[in-house]
BALOBA-1460 file (C-alpha; in Angstrom, 3 decimals):
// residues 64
<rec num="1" residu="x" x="-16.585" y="19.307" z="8.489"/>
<rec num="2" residu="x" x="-16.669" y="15.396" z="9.266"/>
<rec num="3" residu="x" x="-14.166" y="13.290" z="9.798"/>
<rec num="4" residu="x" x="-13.613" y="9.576" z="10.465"/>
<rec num="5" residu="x" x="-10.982" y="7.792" z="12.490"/>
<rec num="6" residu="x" x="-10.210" y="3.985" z="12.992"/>
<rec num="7" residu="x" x="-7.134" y="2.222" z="14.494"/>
<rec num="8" residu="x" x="-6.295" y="-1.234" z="15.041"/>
<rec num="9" residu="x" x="-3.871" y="-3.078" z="17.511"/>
<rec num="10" residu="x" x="-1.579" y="-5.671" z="15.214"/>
<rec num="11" residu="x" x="-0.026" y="-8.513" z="17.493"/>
<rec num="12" residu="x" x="3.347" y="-8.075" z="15.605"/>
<rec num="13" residu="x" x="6.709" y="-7.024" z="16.238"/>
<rec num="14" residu="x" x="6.865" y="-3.335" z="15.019"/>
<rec num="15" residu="x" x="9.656" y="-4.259" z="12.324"/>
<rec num="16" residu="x" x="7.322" y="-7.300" z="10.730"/>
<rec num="17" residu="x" x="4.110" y="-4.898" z="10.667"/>
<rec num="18" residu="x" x="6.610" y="-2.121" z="9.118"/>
<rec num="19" residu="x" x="8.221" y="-4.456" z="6.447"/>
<rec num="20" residu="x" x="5.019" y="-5.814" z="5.412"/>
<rec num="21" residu="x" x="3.304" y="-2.384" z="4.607"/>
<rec num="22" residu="x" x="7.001" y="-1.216" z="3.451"/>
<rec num="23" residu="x" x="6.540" y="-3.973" z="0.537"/>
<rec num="24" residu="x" x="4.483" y="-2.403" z="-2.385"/>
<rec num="25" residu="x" x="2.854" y="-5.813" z="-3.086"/>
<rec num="26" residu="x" x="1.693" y="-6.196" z="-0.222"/>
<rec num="27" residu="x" x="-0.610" y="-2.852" z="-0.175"/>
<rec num="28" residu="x" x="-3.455" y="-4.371" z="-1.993"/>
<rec num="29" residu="x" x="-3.850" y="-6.123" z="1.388"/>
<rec num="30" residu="x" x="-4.206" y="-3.136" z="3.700"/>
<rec num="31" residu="x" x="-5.219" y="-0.469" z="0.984"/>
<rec num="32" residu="x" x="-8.890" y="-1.422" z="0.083"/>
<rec num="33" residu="x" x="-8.994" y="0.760" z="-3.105"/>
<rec num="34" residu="x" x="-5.218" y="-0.630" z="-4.495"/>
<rec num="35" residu="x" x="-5.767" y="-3.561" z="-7.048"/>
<rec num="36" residu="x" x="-1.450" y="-3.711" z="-7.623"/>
<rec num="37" residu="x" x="1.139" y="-1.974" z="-6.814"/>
<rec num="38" residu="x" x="4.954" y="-2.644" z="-8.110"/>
<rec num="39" residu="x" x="8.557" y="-0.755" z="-8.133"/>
<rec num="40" residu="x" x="10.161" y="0.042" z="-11.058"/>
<rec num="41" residu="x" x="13.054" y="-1.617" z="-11.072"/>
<rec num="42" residu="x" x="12.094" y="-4.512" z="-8.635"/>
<rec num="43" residu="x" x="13.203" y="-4.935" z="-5.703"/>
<rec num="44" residu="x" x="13.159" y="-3.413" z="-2.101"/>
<rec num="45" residu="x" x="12.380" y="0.376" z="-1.959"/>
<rec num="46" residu="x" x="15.092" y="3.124" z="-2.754"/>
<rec num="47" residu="x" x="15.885" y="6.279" z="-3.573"/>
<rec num="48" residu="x" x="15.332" y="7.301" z="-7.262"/>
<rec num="49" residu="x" x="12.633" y="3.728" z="-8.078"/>
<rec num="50" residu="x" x="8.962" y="4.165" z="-8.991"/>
<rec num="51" residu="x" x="5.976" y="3.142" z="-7.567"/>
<rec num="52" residu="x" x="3.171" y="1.782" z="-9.997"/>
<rec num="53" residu="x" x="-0.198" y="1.271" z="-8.733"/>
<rec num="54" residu="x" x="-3.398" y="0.264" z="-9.984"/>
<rec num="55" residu="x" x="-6.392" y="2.018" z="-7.769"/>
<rec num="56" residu="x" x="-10.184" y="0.617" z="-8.021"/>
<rec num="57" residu="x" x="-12.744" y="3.418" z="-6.417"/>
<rec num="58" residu="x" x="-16.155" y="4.140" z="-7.220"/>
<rec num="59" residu="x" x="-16.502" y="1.509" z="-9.886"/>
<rec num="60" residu="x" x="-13.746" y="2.966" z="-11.534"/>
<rec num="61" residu="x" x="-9.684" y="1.330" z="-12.294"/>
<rec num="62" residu="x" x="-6.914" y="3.874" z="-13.203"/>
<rec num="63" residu="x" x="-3.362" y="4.028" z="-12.460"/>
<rec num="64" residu="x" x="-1.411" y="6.185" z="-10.105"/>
């Protein structure tokens, strides 16, 4: 079985690094297969909202 590992050392504050992958628009950024991703209603992330995404892999768009 094969497996990969990476890590990276981010010059931030923990809370900045943790609000900026906490904010679903922002995952397009640090996800390399997410095209958009949205909550349903807007705003910041709660109990009982939906996330929307849009994934590109392989060629391939669909929604998750």
């Amino acid at each position: 079985m094969s497996s990969a590992v990476a890590s990276i050392d981010i010059d931030r504050p923990v809370a900045d690094v943790f609000d900026f992958v906490a904010e679903p628009a922002n995952e397009p950024y640090w996800h390399t297969d997410v095209v958009s991703a949205s909550l349903e209603p807007s705003g910041p992330p709660a109990t009982g909202k939906v996330l929307h995404a849009l994934f590109r892999t392989m060629g391939r768009t669909y929604p998750a």
